[in-house]
MIPA-508222 format. One record per residue (C-alpha): residue number from 1; x, y negated, z negated; residue in one letter; chain. Coordinates in nm, 2 decimals. Each point is the difference from the previous one (the first is absolute). Last residue first. Example, Ala and Ser with C-alpha at 12.3 -4.5 7.8 and 13.67 -1.06 7.14 Angstrom:
<nodes>
+------+--------+--------+--------+------+-------+
: resi :   east :  north :     up : resn : chain :
+------+--------+--------+--------+------+-------+
:    2 :   1.37 :   0.11 :  -0.71 :    s :     A :
:    1 :  -0.14 :   0.34 :  -0.07 :    a :     A :
+------+--------+--------+--------+------+-------+
</nodes>
This chain:
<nodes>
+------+--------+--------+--------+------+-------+
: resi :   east :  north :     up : resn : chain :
+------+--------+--------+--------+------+-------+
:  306 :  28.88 :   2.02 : -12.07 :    x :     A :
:  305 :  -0.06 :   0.39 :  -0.12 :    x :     A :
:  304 :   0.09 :  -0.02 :  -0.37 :    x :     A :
:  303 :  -0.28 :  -0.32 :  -0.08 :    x :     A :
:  302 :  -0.22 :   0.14 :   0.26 :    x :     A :
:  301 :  -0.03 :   0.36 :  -0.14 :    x :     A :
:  300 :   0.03 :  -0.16 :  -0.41 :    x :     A :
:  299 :  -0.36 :  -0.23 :   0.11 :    x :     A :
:  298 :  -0.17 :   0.33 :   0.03 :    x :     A :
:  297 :  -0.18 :   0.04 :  -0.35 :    x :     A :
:  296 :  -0.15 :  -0.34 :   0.02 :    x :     A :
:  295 :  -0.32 :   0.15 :   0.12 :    x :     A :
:  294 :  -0.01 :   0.26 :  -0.23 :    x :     A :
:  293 :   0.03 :  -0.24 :  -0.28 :    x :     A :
:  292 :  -0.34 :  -0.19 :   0.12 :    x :     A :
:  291 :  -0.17 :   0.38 :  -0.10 :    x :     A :
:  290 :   0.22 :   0.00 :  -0.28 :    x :     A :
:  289 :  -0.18 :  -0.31 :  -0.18 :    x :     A :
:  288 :  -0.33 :   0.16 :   0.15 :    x :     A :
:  287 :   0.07 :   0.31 :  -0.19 :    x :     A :
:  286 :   0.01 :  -0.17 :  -0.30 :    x :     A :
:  285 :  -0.28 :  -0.16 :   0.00 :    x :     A :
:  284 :  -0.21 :   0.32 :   0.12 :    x :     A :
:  283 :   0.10 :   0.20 :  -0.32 :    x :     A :
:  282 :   0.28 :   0.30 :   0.05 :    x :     A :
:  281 :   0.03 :   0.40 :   0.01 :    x :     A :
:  280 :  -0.29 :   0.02 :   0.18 :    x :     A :
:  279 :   0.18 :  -0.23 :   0.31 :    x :     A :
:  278 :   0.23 :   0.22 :   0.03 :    x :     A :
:  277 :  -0.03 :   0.15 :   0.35 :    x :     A :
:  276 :  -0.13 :  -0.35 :   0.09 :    x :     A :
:  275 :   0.33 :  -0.13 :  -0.08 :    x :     A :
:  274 :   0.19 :   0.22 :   0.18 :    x :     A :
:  273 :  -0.23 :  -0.10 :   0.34 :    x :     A :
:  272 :   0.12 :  -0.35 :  -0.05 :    x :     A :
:  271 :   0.35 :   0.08 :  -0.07 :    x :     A :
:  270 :   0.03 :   0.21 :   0.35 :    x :     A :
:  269 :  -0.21 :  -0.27 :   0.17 :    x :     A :
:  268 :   0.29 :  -0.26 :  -0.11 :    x :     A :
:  267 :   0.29 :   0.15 :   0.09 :    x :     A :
:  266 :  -0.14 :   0.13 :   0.34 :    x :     A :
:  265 :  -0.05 :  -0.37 :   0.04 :    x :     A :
:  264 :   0.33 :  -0.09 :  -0.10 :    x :     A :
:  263 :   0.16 :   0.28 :   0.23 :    x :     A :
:  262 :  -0.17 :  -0.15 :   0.31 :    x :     A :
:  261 :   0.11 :  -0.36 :  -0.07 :    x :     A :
:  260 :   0.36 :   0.18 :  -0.10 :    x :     A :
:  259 :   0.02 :   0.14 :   0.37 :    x :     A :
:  258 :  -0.10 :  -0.30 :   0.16 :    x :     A :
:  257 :   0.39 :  -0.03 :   0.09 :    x :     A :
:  256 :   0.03 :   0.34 :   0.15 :    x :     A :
:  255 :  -0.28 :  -0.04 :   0.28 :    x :     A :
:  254 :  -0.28 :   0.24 :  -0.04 :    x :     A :
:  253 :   0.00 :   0.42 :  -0.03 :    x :     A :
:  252 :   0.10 :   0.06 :  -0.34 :    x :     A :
:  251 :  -0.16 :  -0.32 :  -0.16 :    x :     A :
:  250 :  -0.33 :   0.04 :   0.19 :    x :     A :
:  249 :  -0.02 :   0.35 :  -0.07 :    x :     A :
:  248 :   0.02 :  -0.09 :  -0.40 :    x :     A :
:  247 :  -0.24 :  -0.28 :   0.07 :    x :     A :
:  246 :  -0.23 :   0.21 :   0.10 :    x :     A :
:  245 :   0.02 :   0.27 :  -0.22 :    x :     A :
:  244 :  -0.03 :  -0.29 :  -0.29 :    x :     A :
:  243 :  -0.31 :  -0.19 :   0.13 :    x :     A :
:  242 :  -0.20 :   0.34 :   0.07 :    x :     A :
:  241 :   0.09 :   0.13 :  -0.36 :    x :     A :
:  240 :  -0.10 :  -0.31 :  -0.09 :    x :     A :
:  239 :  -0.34 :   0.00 :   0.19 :    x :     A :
:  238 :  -0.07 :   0.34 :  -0.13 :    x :     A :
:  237 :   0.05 :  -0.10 :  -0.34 :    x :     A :
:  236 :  -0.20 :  -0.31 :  -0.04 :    x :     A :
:  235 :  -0.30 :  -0.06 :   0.15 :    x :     A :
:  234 :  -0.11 :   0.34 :   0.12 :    x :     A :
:  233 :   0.13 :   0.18 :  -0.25 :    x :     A :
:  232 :  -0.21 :  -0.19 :  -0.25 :    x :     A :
:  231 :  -0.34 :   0.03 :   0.16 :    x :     A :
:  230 :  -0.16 :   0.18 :  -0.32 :    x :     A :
:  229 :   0.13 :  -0.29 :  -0.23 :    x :     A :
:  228 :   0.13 :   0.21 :  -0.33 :    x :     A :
:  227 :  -0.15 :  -0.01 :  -0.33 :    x :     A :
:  226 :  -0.01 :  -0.20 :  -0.29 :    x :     A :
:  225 :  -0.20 :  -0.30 :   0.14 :    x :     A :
:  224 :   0.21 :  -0.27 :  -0.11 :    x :     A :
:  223 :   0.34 :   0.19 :   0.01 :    x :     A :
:  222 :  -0.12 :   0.12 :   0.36 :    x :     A :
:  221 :  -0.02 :  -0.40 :   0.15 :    x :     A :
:  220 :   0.31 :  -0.12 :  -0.15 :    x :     A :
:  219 :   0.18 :   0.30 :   0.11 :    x :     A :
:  218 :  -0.21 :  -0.04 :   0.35 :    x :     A :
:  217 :   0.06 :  -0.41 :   0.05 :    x :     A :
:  216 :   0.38 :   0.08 :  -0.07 :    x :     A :
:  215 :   0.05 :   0.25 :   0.28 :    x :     A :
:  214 :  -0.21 :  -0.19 :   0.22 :    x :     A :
:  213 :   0.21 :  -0.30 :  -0.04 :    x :     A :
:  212 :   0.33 :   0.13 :   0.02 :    x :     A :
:  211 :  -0.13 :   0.24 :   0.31 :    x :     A :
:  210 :  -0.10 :  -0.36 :   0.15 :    x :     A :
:  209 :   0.34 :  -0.14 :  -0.07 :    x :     A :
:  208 :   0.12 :   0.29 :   0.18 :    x :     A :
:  207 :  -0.16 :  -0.01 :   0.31 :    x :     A :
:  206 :   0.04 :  -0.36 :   0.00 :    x :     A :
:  205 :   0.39 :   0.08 :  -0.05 :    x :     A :
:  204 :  -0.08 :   0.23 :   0.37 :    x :     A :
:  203 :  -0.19 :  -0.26 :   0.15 :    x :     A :
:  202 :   0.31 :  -0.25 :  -0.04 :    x :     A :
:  201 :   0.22 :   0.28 :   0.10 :    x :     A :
:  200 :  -0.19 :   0.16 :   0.26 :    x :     A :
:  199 :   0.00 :  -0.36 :   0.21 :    x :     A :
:  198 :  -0.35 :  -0.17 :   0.11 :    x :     A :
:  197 :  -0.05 :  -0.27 :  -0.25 :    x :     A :
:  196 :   0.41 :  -0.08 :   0.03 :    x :     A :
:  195 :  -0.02 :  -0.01 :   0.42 :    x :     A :
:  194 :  -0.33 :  -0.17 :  -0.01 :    x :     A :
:  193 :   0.21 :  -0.30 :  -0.20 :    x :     A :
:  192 :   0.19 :  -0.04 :   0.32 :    x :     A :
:  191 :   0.35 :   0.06 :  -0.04 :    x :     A :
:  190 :   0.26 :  -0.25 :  -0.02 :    x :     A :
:  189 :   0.11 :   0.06 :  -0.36 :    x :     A :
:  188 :   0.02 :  -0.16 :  -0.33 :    x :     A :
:  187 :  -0.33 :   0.02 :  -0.10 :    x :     A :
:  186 :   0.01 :   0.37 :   0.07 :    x :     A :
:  185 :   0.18 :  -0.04 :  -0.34 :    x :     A :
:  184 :  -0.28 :  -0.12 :  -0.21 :    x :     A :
:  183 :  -0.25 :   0.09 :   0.21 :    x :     A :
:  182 :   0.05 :   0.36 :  -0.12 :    x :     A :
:  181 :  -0.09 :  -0.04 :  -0.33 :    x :     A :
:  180 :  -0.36 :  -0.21 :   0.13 :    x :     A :
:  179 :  -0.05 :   0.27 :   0.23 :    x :     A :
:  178 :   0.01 :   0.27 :  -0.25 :    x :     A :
:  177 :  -0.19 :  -0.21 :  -0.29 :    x :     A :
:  176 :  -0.29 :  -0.06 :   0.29 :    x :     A :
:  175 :   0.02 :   0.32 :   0.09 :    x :     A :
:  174 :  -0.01 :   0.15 :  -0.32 :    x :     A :
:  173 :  -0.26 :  -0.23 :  -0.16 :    x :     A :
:  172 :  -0.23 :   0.08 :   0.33 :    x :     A :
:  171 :   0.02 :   0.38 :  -0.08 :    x :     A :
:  170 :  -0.05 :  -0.06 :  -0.39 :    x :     A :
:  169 :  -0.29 :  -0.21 :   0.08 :    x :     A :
:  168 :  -0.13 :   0.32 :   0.22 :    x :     A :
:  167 :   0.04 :   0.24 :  -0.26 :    x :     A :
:  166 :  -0.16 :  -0.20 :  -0.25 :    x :     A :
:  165 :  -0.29 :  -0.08 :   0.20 :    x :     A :
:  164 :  -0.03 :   0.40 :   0.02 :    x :     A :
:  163 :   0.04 :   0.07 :  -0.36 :    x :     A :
:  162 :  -0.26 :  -0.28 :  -0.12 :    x :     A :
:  161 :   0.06 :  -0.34 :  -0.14 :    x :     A :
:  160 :  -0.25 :  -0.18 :   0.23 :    x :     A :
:  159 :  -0.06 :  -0.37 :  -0.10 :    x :     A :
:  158 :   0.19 :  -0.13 :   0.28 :    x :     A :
:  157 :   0.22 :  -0.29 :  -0.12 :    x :     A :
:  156 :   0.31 :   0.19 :   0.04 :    x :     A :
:  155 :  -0.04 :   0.01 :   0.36 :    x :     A :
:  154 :  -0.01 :  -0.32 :   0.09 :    x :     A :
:  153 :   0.35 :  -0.03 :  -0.22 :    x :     A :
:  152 :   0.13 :   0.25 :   0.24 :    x :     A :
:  151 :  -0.14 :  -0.19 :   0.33 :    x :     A :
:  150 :   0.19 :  -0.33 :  -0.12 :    x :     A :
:  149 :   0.33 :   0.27 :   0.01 :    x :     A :
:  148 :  -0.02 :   0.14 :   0.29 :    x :     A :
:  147 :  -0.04 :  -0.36 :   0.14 :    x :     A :
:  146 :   0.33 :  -0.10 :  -0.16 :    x :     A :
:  145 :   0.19 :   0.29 :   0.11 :    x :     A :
:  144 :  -0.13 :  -0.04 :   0.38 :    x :     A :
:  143 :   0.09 :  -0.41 :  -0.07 :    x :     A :
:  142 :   0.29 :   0.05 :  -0.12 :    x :     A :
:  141 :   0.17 :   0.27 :   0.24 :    x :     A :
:  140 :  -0.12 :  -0.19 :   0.32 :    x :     A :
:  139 :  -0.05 :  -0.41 :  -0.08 :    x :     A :
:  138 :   0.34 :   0.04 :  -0.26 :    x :     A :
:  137 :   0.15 :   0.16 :   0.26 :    x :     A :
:  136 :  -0.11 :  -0.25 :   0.26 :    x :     A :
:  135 :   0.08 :  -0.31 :  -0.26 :    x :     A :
:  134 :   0.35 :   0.13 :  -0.10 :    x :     A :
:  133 :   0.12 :   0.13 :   0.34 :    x :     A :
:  132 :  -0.13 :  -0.41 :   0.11 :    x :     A :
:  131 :   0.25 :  -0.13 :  -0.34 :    x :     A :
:  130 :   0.28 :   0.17 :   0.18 :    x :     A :
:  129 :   0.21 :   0.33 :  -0.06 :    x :     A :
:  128 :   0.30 :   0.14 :   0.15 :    x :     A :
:  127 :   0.15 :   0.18 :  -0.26 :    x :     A :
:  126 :   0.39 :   0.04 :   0.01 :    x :     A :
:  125 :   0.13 :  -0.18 :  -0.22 :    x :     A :
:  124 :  -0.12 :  -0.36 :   0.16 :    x :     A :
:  123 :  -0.31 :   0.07 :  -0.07 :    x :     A :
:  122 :   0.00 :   0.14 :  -0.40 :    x :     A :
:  121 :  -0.11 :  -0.42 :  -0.07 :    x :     A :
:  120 :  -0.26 :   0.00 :   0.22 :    x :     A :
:  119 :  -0.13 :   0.34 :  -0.13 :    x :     A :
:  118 :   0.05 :  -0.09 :  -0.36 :    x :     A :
:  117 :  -0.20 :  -0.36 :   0.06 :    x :     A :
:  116 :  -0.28 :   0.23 :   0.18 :    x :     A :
:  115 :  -0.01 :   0.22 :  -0.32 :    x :     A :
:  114 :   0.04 :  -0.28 :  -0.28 :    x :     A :
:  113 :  -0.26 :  -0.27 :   0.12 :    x :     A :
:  112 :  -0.32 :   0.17 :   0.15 :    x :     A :
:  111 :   0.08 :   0.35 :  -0.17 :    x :     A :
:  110 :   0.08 :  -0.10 :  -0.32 :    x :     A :
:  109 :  -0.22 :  -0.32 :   0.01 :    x :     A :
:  108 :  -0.27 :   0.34 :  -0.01 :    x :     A :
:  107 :   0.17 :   0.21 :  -0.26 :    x :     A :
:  106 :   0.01 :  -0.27 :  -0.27 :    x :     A :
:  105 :  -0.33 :  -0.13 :   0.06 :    x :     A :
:  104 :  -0.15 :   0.39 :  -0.08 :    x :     A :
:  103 :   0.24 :   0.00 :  -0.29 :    x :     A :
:  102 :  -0.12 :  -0.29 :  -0.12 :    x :     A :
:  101 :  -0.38 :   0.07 :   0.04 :    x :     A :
:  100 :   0.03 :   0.38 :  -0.12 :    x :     A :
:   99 :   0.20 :  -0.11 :  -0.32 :    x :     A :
:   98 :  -0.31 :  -0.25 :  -0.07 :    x :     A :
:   97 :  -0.22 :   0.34 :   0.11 :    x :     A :
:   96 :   0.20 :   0.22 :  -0.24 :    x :     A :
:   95 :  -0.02 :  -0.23 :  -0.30 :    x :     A :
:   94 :  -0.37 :  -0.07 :   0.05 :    x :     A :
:   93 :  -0.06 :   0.39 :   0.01 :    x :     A :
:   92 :   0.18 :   0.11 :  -0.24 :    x :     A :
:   91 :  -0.28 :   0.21 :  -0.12 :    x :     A :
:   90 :  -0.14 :   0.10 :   0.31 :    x :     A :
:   89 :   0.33 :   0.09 :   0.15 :    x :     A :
:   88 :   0.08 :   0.28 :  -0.28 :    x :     A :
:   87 :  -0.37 :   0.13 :   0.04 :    x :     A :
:   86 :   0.03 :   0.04 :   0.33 :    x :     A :
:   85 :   0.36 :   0.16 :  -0.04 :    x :     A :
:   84 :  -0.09 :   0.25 :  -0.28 :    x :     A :
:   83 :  -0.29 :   0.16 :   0.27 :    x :     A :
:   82 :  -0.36 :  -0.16 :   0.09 :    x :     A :
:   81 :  -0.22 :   0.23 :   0.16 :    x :     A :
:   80 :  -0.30 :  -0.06 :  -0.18 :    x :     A :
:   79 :  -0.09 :  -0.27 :   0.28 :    x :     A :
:   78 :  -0.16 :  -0.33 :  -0.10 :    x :     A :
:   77 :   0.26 :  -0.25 :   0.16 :    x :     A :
:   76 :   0.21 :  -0.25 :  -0.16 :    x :     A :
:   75 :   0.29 :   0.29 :  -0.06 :    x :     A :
:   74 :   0.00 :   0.08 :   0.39 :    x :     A :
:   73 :   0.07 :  -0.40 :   0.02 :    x :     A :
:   72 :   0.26 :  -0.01 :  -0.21 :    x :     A :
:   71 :   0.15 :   0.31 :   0.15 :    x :     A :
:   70 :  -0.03 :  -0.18 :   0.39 :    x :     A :
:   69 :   0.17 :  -0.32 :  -0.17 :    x :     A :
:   68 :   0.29 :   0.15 :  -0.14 :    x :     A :
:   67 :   0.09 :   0.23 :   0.30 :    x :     A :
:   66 :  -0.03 :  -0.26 :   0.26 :    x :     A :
:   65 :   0.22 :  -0.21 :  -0.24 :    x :     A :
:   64 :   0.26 :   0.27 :   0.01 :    x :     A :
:   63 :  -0.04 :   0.09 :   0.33 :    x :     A :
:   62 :   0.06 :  -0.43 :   0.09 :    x :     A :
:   61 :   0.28 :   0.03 :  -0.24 :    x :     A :
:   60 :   0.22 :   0.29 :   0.07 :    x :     A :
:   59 :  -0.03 :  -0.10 :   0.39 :    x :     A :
:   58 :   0.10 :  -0.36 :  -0.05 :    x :     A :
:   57 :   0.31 :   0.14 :  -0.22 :    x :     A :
:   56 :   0.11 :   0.24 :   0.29 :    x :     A :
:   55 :  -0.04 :  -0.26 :   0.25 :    x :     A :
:   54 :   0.21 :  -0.20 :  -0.18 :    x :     A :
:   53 :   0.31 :   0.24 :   0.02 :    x :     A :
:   52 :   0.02 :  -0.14 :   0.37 :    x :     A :
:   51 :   0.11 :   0.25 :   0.20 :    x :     A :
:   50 :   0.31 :   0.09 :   0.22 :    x :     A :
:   49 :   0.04 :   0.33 :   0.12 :    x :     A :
:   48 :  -0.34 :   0.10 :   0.09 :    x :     A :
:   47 :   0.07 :   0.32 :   0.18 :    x :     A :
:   46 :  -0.38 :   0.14 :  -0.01 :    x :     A :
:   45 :   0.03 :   0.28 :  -0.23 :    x :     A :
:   44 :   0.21 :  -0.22 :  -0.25 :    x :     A :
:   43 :  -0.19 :  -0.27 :   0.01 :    x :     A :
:   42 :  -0.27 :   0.29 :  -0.09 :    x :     A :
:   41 :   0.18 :   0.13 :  -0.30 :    x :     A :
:   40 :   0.03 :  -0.34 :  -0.17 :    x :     A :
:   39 :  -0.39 :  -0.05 :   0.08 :    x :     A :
:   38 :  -0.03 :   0.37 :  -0.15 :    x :     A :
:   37 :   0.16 :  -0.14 :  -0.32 :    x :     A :
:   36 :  -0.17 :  -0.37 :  -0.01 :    x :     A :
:   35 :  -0.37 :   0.15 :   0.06 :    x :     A :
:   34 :   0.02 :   0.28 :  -0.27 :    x :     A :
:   33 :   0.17 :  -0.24 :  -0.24 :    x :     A :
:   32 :  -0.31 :  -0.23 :   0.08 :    x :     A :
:   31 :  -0.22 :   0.26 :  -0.04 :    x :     A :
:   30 :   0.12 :   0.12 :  -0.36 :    x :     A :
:   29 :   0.04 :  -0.39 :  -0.16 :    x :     A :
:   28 :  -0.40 :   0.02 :  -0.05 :    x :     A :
:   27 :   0.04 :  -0.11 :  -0.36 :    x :     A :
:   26 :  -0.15 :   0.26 :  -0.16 :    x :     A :
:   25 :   0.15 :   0.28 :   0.25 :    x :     A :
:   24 :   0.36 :  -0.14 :  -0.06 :    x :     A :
:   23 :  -0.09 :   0.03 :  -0.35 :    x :     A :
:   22 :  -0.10 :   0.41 :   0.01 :    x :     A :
:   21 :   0.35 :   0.11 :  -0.07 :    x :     A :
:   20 :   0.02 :  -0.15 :  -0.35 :    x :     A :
:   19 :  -0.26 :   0.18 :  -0.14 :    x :     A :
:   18 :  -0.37 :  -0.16 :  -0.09 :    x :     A :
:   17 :  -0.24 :   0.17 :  -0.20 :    x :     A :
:   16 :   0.24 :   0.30 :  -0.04 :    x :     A :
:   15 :  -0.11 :   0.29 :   0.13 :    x :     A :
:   14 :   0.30 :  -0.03 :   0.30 :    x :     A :
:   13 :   0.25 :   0.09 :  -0.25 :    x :     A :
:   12 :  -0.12 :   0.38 :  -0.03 :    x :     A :
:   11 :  -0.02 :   0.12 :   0.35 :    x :     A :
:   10 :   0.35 :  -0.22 :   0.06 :    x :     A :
:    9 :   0.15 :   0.22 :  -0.26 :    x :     A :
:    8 :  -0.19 :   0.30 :   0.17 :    x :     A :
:    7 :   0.20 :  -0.12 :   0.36 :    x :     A :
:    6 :   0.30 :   0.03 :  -0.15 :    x :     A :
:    5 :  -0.04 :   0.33 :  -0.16 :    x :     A :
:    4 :  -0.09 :   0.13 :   0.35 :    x :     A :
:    3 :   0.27 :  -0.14 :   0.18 :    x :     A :
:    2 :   0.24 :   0.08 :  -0.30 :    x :     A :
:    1 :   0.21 :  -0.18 :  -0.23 :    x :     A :
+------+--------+--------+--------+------+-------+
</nodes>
């Protein structure tokens, strides 16, 4: 079978009220997969050899929940944006939040109990850490997370469901989601939390998360209104083709071993800008299920490079 033929065979399966591929969408499993792969990627990046496999669990949860609750929410309010997902989360609503509540618990004596536990217990293999690392990287990474966070949901109650607020949610949904990814392995380390905020590789999956979300707020946007957004360029395929050129010279002219970082991003942006190439060819929903696809696409270059 074809590329072409292929891709008409998903053209025609995605009409269906509800196809198999758009589930992980429903249920708000696409983020946290996002979160757990790059999170794999960055311990790689940053030489974390030995890591508690909790930390991956208490980061699929707490985006999950975050994800769960902020959809609910958009679904309680009064806008006509609403897409399958809303609608999905309003329905189930008292299932979701009671899962929401226990996985929420779950991931939080996670991280007070299981990680710092793990770390003791990893000690005398190698890694040197204490219950103090615990508290001052938990006081330092947490806390900036944390606060992004609170100031996330403070911004989902605004009543403004214009283009422009949506651009700038989606910028502070990327960092925070960025950050919050990287934390997870810069957890580990001795730098200074300014070190992770600062560095071109967590601004640079930032960068991409917020093409991600730009990318799908303009399909969803255009389908609505029939008709492309006039500043389209400017928000999306510029800025990937600015994303990937960089990262290309970044991985031909940086240290060998962040090569596949580098790569992954180029990955990425190159998938991204694809889709919007496409993106007559195929409805909004299913363009945001490949849109979180693209950014999965570069987990083979650090799972054949390390």
């Amino acid at each position: 079978m074809s590329f072409f033929s292929l891709w008409r065979h998903w053209a025609r399966v995605e009409r269906s009220r509800t196809p198999w591929w758009q589930w992980p969408n429903l249920l708000s499993l696409d983020a946290p997969l996002v979160a757990v792969a790059w999170l794999w990627m960055f311990s790689r990046f940053y030489f974390i050899e030995v890591q508690d496999p909790a930390v991956y669990g208490v980061l699929a949860g707490l985006v999950w929940v975050i994800y769960v609750v902020d959809r609910i929410r958009d679904a309680s309010s009064s806008t006509p944006e609403l897409r399958d997902r809303h609608h999905f989360h309003d329905r189930h609503r008292r299932v979701l939040l009671s899962l929401a509540a226990l996985v929420f618990l779950a991931s939080i004596v996670g991280f007070f109990l299981g990680v710092p536990f793990s770390m003791l217990w990893d000690w005398p293999r190698g890694y040197p850490a204490s219950f103090a690392a615990f508290l001052q990287a938990s006081l330092t990474h947490g806390m900036v997370v944390l606060g992004m966070a609170i100031l996330f949901f403070f911004l989902g109650f605004r009543s403004n469901r214009g283009m422009d607020f949506a651009l700038f949610k989606n910028g502070w949904v990327a960092l925070t989601f960025a950050f919050g990814t990287a934390a997870g392995a810069h957890f580990y380390s001795y730098a200074s939390v300014l070190d992770m905020i600062t560095s071109f590789e967590a601004l640079g999956f930032a960068f991409l998360c917020l093409m991600n979300l730009n990318a799908i707020e303009l399909w969803e946007r255009e389908e609505a209104a029939g008709e492309d957004y006039p500043q389209r360029d400017f928000l999306l395929s510029l800025p990937l083709l600015l994303i990937g050129g960089t990262s290309l010279w970044a991985a031909l002219y940086w240290h060998d071993y962040h090569k596949p970082f580098y790569y992954s991003m180029l990955v990425a942006s190159a998938a991204l800008l694809m889709l919007d190439h496409f993106r007559v060819t195929l409805s909004a929903r299913l363009l945001r299920v490949l849109a979180d696809l693209a950014l999965l696409l570069p987990l083979p270059i650090f799972w054949f490079w390390f």
